[in-house]
KEKE-3310 file (N, C-alpha, C; in steps of 0.2 Angstrom, whole numbers, plus 5000, padded with zeros to 4 digits):
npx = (5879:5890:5895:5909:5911:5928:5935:5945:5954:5956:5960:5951:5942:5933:5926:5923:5913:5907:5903:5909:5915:5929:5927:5923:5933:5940:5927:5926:5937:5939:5936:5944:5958:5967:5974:5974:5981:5987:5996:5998:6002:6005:6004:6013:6003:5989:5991:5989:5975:5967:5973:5968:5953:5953:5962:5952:5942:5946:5951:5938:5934:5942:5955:5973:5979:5998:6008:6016:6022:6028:6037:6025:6023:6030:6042:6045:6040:6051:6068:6073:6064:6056:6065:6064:6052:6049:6058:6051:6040:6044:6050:6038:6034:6026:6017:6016:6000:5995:5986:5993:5987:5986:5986:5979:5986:5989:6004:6006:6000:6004:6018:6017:6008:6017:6029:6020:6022:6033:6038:6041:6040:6026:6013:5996:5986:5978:5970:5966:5960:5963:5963:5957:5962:5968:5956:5948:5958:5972:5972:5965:5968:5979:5992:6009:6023:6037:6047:6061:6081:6078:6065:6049:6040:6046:6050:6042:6028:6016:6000:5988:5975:5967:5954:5947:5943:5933:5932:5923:5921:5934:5939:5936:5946:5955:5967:5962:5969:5976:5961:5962:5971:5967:5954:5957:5960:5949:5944:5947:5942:5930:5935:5943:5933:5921:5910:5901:5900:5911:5904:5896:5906:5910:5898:5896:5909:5912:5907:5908:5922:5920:5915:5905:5894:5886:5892:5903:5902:5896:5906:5917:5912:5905:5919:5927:5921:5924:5937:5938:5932:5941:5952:5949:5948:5961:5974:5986:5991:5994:5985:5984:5973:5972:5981:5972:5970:5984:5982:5988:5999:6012:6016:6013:6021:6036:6035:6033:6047:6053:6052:6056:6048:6043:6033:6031:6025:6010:6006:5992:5989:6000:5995:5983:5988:5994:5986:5980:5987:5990:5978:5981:5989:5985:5977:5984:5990:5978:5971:5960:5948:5951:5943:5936:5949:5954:5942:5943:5955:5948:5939:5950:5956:5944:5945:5954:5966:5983:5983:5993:6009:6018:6012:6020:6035:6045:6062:6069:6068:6056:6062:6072:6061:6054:6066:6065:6053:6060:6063:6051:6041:6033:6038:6044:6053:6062:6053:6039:6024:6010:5995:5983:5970:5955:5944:5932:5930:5938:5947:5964:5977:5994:6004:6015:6022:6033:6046:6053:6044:6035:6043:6046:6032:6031:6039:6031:6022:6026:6032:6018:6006)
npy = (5654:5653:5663:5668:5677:5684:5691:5700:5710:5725:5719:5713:5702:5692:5674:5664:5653:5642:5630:5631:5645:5646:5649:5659:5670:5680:5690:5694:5695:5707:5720:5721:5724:5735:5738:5734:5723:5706:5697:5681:5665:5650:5631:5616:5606:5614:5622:5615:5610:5622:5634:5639:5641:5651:5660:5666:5670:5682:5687:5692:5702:5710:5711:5707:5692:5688:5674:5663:5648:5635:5621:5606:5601:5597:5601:5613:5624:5633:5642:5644:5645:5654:5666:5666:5666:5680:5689:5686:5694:5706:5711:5711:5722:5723:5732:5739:5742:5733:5717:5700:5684:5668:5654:5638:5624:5621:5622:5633:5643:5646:5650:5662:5669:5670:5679:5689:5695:5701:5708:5724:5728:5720:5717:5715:5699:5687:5671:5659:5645:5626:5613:5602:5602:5614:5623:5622:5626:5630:5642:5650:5661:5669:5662:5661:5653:5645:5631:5625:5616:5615:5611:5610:5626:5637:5646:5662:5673:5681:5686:5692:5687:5695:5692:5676:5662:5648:5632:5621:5611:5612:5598:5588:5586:5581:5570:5555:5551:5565:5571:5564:5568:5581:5580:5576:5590:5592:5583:5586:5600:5593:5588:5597:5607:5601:5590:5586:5588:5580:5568:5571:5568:5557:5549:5555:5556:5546:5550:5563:5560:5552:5560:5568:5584:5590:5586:5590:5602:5607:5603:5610:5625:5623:5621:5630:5641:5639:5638:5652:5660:5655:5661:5673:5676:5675:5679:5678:5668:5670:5671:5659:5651:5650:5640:5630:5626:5616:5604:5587:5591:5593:5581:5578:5584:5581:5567:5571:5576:5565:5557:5566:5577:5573:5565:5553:5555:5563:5579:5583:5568:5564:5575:5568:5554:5560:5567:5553:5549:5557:5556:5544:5546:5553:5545:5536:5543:5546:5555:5557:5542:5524:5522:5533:5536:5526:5526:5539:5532:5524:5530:5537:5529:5523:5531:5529:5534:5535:5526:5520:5519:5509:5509:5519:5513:5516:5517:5520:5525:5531:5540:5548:5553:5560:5570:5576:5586:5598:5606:5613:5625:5630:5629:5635:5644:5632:5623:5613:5615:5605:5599:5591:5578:5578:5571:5566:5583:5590:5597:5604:5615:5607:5611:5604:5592:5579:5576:5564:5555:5556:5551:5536:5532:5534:5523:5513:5511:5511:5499:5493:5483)
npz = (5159:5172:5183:5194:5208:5213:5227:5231:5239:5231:5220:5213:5204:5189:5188:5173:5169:5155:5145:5128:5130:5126:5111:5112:5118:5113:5114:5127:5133:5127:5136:5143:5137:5131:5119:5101:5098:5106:5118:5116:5127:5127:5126:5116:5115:5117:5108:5096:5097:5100:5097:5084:5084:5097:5090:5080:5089:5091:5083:5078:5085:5081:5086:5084:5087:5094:5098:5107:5109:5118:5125:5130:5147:5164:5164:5158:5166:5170:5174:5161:5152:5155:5156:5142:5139:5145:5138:5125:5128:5131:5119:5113:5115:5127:5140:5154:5158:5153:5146:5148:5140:5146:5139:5143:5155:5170:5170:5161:5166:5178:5175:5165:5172:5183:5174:5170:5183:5185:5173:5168:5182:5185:5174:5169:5168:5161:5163:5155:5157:5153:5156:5168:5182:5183:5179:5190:5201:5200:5190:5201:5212:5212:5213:5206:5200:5197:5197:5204:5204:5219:5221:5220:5211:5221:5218:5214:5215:5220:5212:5203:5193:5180:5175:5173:5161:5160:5152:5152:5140:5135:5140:5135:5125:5132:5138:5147:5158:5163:5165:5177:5186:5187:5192:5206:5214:5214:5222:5235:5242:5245:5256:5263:5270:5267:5269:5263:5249:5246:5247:5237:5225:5228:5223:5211:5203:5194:5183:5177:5178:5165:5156:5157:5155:5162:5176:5176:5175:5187:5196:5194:5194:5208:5214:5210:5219:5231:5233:5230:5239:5251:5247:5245:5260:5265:5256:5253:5262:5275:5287:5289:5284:5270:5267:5270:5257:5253:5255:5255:5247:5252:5256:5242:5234:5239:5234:5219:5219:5221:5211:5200:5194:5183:5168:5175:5188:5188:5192:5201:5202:5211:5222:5224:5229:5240:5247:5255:5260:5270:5275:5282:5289:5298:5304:5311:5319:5328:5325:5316:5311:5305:5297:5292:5286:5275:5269:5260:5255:5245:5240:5230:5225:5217:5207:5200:5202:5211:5225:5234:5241:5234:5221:5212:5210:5219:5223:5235:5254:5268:5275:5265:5259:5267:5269:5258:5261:5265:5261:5257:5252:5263:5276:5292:5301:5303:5307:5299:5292:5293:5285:5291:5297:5305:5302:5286:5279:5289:5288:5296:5302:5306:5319:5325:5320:5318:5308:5309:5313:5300:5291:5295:5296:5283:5278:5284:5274:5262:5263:5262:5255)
capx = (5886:5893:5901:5910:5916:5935:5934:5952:5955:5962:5960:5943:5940:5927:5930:5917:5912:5902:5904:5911:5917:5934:5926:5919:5935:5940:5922:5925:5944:5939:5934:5951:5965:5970:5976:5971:5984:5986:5999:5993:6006:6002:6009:6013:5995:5985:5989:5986:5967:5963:5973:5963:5947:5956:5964:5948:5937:5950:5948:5932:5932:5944:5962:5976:5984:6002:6007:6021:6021:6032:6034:6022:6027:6032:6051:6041:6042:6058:6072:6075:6058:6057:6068:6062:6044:6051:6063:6048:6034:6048:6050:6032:6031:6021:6015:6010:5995:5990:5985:5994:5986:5987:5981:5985:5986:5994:6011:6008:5998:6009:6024:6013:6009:6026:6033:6016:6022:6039:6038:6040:6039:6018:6007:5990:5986:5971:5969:5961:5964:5960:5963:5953:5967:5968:5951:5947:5962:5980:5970:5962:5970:5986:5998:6010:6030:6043:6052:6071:6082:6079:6061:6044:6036:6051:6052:6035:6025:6007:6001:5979:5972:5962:5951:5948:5939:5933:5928:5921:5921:5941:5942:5937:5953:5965:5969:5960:5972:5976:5958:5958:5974:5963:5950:5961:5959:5941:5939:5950:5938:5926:5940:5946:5928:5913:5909:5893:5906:5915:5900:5895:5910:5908:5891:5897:5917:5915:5904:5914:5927:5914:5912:5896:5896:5885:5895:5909:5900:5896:5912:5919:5907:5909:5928:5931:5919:5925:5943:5937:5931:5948:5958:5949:5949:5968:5975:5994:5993:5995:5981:5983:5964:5973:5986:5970:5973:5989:5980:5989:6004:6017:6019:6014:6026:6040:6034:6035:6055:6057:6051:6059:6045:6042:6026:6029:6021:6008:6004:5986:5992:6004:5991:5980:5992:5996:5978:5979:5993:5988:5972:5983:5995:5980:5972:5991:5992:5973:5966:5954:5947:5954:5936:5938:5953:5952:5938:5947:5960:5944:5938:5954:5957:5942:5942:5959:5971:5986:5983:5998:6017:6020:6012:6024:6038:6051:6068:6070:6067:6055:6069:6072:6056:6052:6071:6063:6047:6064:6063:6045:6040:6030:6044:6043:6057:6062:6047:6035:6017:6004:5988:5982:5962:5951:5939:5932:5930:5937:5956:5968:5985:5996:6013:6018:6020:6038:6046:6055:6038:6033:6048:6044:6025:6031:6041:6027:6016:6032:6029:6010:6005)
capy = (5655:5653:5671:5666:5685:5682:5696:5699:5716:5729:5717:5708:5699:5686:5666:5664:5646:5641:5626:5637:5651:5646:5651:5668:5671:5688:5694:5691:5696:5713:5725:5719:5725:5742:5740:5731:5716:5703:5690:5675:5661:5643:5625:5614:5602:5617:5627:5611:5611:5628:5641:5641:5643:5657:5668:5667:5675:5690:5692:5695:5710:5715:5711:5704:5688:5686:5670:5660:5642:5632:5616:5606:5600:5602:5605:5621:5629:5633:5649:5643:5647:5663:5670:5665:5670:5687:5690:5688:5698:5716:5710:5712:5732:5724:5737:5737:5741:5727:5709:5694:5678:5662:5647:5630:5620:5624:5625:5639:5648:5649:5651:5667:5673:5674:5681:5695:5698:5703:5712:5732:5729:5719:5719:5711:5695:5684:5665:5656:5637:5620:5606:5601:5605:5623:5624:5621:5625:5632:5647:5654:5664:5671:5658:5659:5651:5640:5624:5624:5610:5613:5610:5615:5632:5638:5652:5663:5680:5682:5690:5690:5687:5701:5688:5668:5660:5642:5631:5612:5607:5609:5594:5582:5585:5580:5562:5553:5554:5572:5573:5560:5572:5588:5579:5576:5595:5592:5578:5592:5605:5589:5584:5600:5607:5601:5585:5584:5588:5575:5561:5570:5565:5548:5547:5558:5557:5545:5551:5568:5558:5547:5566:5571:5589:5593:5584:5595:5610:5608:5602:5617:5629:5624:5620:5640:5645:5637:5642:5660:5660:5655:5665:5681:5677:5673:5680:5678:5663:5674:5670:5650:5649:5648:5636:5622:5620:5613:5596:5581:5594:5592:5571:5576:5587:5575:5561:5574:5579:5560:5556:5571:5582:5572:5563:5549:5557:5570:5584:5578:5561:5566:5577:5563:5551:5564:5566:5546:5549:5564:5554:5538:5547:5556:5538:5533:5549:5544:5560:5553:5536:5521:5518:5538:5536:5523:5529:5541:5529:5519:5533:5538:5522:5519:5533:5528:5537:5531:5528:5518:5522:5505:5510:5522:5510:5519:5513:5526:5524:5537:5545:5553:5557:5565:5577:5583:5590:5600:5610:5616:5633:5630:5628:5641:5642:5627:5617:5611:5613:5600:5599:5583:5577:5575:5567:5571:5587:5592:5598:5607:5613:5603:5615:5599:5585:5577:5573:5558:5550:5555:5545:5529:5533:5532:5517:5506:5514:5508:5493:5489:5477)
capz = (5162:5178:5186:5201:5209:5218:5230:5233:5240:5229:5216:5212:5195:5190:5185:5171:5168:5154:5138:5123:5130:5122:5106:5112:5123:5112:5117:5134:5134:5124:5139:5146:5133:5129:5110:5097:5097:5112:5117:5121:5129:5125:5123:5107:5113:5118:5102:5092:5096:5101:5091:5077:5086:5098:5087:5076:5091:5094:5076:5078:5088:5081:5090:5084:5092:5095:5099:5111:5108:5121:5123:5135:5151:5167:5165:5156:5172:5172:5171:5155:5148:5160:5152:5135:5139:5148:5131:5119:5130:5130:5111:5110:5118:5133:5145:5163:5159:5147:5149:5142:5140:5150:5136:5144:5160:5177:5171:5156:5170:5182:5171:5163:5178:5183:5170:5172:5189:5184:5166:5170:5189:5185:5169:5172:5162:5160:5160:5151:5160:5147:5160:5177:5188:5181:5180:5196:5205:5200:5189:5205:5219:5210:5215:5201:5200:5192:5198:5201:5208:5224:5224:5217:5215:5225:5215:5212:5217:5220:5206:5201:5186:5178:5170:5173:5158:5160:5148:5152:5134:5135:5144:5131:5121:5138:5140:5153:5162:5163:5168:5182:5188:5190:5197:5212:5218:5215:5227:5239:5243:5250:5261:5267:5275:5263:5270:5259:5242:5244:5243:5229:5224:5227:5218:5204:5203:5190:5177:5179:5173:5158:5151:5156:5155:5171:5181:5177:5176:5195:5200:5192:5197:5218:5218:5211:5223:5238:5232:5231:5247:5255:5246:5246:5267:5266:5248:5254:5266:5281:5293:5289:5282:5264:5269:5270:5251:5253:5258:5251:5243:5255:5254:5235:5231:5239:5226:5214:5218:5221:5204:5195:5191:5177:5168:5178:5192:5187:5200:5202:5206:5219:5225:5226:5233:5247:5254:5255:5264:5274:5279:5285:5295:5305:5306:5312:5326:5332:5325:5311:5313:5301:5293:5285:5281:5272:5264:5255:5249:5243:5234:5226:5220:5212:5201:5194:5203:5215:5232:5238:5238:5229:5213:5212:5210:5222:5227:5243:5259:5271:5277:5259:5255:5273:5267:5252:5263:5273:5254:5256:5255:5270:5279:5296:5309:5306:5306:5292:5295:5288:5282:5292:5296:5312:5299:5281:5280:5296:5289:5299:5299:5313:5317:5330:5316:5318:5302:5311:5313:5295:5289:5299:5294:5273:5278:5282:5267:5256:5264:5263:5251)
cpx = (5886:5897:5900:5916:5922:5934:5941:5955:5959:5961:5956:5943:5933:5929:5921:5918:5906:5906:5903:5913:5924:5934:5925:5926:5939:5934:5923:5933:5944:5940:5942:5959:5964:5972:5973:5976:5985:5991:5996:5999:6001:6006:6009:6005:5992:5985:5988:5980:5964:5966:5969:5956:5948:5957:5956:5943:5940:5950:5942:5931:5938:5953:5967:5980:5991:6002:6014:6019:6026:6031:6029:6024:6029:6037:6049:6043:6048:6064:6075:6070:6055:6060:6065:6057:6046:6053:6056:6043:6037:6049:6041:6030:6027:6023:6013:6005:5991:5990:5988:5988:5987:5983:5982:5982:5990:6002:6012:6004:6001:6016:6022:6013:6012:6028:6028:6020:6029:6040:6036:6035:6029:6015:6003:5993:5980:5970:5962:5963:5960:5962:5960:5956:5967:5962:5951:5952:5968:5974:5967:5966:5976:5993:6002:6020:6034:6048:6059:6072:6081:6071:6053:6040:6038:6051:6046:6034:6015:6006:5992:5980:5969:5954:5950:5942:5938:5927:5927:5923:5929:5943:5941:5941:5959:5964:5967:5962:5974:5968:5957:5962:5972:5958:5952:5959:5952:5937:5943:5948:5934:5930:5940:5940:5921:5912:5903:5895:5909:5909:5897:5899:5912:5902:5892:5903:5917:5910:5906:5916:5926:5913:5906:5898:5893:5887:5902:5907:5899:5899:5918:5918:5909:5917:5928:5924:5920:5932:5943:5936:5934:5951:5956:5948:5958:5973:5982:5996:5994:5992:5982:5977:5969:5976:5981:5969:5978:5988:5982:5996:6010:6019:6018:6019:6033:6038:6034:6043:6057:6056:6053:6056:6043:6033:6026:6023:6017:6006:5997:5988:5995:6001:5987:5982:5993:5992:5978:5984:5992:5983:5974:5988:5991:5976:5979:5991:5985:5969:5959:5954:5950:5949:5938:5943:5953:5947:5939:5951:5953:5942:5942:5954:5952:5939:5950:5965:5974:5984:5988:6005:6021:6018:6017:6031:6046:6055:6068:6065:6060:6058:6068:6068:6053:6060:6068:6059:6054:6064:6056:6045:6035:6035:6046:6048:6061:6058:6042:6031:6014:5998:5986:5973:5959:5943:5936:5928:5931:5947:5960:5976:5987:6003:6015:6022:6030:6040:6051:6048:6034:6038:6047:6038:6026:6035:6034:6024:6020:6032:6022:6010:5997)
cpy = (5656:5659:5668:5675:5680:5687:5695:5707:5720:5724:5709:5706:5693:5678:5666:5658:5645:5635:5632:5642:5652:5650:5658:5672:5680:5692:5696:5695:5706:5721:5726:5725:5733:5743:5734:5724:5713:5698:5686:5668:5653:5636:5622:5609:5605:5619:5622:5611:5614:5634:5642:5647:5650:5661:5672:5672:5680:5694:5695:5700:5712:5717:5706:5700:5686:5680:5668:5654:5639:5628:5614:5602:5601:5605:5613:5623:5629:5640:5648:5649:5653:5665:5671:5668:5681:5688:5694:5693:5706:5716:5713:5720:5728:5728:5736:5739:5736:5720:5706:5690:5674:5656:5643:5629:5626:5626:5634:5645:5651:5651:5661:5672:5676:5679:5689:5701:5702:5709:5719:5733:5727:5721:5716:5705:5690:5675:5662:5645:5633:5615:5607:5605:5612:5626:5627:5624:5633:5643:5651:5655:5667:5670:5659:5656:5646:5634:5627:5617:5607:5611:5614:5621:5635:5647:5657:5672:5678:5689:5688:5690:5695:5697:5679:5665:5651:5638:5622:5608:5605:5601:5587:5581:5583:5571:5560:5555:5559:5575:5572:5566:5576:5585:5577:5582:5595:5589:5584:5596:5601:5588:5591:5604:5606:5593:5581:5584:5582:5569:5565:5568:5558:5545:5551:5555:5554:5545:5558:5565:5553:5553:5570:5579:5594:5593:5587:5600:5612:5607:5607:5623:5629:5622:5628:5644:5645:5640:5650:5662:5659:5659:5671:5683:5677:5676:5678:5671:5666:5671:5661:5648:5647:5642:5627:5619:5618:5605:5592:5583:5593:5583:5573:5578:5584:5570:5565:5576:5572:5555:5561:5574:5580:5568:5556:5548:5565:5573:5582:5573:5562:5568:5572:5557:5553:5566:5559:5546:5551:5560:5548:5542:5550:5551:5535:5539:5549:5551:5559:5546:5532:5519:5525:5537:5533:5523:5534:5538:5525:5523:5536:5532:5521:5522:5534:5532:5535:5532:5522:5522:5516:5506:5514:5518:5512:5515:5517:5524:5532:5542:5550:5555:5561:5572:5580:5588:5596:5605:5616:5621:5636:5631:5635:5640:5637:5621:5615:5611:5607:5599:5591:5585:5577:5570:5570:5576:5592:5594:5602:5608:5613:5610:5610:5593:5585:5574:5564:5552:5548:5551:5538:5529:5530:5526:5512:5510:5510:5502:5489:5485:5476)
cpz = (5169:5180:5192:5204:5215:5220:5235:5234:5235:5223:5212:5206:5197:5187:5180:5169:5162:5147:5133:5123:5127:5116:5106:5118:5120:5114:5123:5138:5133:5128:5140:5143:5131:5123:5105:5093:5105:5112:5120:5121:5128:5127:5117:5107:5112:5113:5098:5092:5098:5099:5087:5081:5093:5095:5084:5080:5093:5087:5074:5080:5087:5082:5086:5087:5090:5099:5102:5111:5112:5123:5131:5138:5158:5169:5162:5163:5174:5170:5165:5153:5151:5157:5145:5132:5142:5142:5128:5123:5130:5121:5109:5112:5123:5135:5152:5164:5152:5149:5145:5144:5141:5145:5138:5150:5164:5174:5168:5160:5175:5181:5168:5167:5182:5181:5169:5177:5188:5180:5167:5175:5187:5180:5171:5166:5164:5161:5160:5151:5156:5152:5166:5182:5187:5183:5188:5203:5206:5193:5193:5210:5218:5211:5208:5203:5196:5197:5199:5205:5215:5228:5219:5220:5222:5225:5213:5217:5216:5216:5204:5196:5185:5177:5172:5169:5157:5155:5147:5144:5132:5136:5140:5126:5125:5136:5144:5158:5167:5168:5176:5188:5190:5196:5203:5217:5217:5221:5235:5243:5247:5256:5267:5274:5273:5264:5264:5251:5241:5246:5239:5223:5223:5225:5211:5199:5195:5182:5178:5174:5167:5156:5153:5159:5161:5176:5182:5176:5182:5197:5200:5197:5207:5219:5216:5215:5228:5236:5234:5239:5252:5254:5247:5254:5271:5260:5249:5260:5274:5288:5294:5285:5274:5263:5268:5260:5250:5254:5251:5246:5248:5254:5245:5233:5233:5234:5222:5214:5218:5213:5198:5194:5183:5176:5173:5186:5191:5193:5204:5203:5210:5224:5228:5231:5240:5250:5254:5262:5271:5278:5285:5289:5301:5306:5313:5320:5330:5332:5320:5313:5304:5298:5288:5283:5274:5266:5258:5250:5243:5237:5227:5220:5214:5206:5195:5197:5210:5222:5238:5235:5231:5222:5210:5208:5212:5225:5229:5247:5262:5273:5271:5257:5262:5269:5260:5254:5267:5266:5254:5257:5261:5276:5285:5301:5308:5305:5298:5295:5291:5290:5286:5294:5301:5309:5291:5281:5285:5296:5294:5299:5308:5311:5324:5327:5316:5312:5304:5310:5307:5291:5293:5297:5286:5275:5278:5277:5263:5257:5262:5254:5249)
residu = (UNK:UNK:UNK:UNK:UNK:UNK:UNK:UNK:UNK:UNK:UNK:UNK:UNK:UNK:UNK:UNK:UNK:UNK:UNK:UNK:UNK:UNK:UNK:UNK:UNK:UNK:UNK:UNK:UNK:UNK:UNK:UNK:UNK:UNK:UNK:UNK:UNK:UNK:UNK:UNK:UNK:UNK:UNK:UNK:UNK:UNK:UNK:UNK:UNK:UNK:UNK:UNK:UNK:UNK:UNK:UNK:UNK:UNK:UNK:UNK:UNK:UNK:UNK:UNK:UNK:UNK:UNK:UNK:UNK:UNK:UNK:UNK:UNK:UNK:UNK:UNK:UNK:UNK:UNK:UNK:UNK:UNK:UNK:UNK:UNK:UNK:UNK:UNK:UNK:UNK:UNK:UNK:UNK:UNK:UNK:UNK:UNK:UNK:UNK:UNK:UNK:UNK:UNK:UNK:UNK:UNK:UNK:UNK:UNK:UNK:UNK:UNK:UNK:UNK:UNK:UNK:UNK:UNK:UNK:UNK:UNK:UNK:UNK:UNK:UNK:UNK:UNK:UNK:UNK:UNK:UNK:UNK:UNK:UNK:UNK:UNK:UNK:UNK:UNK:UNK:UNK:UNK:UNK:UNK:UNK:UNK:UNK:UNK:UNK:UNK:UNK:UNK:UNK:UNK:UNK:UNK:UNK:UNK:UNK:UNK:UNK:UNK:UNK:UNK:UNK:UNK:UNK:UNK:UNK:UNK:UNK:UNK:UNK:UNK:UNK:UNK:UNK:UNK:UNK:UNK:UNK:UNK:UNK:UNK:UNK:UNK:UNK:UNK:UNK:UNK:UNK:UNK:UNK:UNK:UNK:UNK:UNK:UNK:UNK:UNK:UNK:UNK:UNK:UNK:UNK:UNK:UNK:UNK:UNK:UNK:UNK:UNK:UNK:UNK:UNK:UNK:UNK:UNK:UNK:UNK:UNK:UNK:UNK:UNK:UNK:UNK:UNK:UNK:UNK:UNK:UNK:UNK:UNK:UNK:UNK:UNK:UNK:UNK:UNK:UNK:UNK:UNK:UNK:UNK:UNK:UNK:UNK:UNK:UNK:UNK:UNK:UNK:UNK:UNK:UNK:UNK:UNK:UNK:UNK:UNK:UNK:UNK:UNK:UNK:UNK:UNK:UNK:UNK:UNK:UNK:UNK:UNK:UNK:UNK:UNK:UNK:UNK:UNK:UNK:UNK:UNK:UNK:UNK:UNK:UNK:UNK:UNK:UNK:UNK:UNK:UNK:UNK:UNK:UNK:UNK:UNK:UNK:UNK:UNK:UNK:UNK:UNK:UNK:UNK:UNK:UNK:UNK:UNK:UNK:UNK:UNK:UNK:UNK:UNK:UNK:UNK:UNK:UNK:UNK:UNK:UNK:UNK:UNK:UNK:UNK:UNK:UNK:UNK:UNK:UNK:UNK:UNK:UNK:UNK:UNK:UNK:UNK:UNK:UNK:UNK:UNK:UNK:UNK:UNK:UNK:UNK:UNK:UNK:UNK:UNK:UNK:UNK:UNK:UNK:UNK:UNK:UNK:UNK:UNK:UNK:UNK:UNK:UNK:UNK:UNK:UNK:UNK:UNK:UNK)
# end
């Protein structure tokens, strides 16, 4: 097993990584909980092929699991389901001193962890992430929030885990797809200061995504340790040092308000799309050279994930996808920072970057051919 310590002032836990720990996740869970039942938050896929074998290890030692089933999704993240989730967790007597359970993907972690942060002013809760992105990503650093209209993860609290239990074997129940989607924040972590990550990435990436289970036991293992090591130097975004995970979320998270937040464009692909982006607009300003850029769209592409705006199949102009970035939570004074490249591995946040030029910039993109 992998133990990766998050050393988060005032609120330290561990990400433990190992094939099967889903099975063993009441042992694991046990020191954690204060009584002898447990809510555990889920989706209708997740609890399709891991309820059984969850409740089953909490009954081992001993706990009883309640359970929330909700649907899956990313409209999930919503003040609908906030409430829903908040509702049934005071129906259930949680305490501020007890852990829920985080079963699922980014949405049902960051939805959970919400609803943590809130429920008699903070309970703790634990997650326990079943997709790459999660794995690797949205389970570490306590980001947690919910969508509204006017924009994603608008709405949210920094809020720790107690607990992060990762289990590789999850991932052969996702849909290709889903996986290609995590592995987006995987290639991330190369980009933003591990130049040596990301050609493993490109000698790896695509037997990762063929199953092989060392190859995501590694990609695991160094993405939440590089994670750690940002967040536990920045935990709130404050210094800017946290802020270099943001690479490729600003232009992504525009395609994701300009596609609705739905499956059309999963969050890993928008992510992906928007380091393609990120890397050609800093080829475009004459801060990285057009061989890396390039090279990243090369590598995105060739592991199945979008790396033009045409695949997308958008009617809007740059204009309207530069005003949705005018939504972002980054959004200081007035300006929008960005994540842009001097080469890979060499990110940085720009606070100069003109959103007129990024609208002429997504114009030709929406152009290219």
């Amino acid at each position: 097993m992998a133990v990766i310590p998050v050393a988060i002032a005032g609120a330290p836990y561990e990400v433990r990584i190992e094939a099967g720990v889903l099975a063993r996740a009441g042992e694991h869970c046990r020191p954690f909980l204060r009584k002898d039942r447990v809510a555990i938050v889920t989706d209708e896929h997740v609890a399709a092929e891991w309820r059984e074998t969850v409740t089953a290890s909490f009954d081992s030692v001993g706990v009883r699991s309640e359970w929330l089933v909700l649907p899956a999704g990313e409209s999930t993240k919503s003040w609908e389901h906030l409430a829903r989730l908040v509702d049934w967790l005071l129906e259930q007597e949680v305490e501020r001193k007890d852990r829920i359970v985080a079963l699922g993907g980014g949405v049902i972690g960051d939805l959970t962890g919400f609803a943590a942060s809130i429920v008699k002013r903070g309970c703790g809760f634990i997650q326990i992430p079943t997709t790459l992105l999660a794995q690797v990503d949205s389970s570490v650093g306590g980001k947690t929030a919910i969508n509204t209209p006017a924009g994603k993860n608008l709405v949210g609290a920094f809020h720790q885990p107690a607990l992060v239990l990762a289990d590789p074997l999850a991932l052969d129940t996702l849909p290709l797809r889903d996986v290609r989607a995590g592995y987006a924040e995987v290639v991330k972590y190369g980009l933003i200061d591990d130049a040596p990550f990301f050609e493993w990435c490109e000698a790896n990436g695509a037997k990762l995504l063929a199953g092989d289970l060392a190859a995501r036991e590694t990609a695991i293992a160094h993405s939440v340790a590089a994670k750690a090591r940002i967040v536990a130097a920045d935990e709130k975004e404050i210094a800017g040092i946290r802020a270099q995970l943001n690479l490729g979320h600003t232009f992504g998270h525009a395609l994701e308000a300009e596609t609705g937040f739905t499956d059309r464009l999963l969050h890993g692909e928008g992510v992906a799309l928007g380091m393609v982006l990120a890397a050609r607009f800093s080829a475009r300003q004459e801060l990285m050279s057009r061989q890396d850029a390039e090279r990243v769209a090369r590598h995105v592409e060739a592991v199945g994930l979008p790396a033009t705006l045409r695949e997308l199949g958008l009617s809007c102009d740059g204009r309207r996808l530069a005003d949705h970035m005018l939504h972002d939570k980054k959004m200081d004074a007035g300006t929008l920072p960005f994540l842009l490249m001097r080469g890979i591995g060499q990110t940085f946040l720009a606070k100069d970057v003109d959103l007129t030029e990024v609208a002429a910039f997504l114009d030709e993109e929406l152009a290219r051919t």
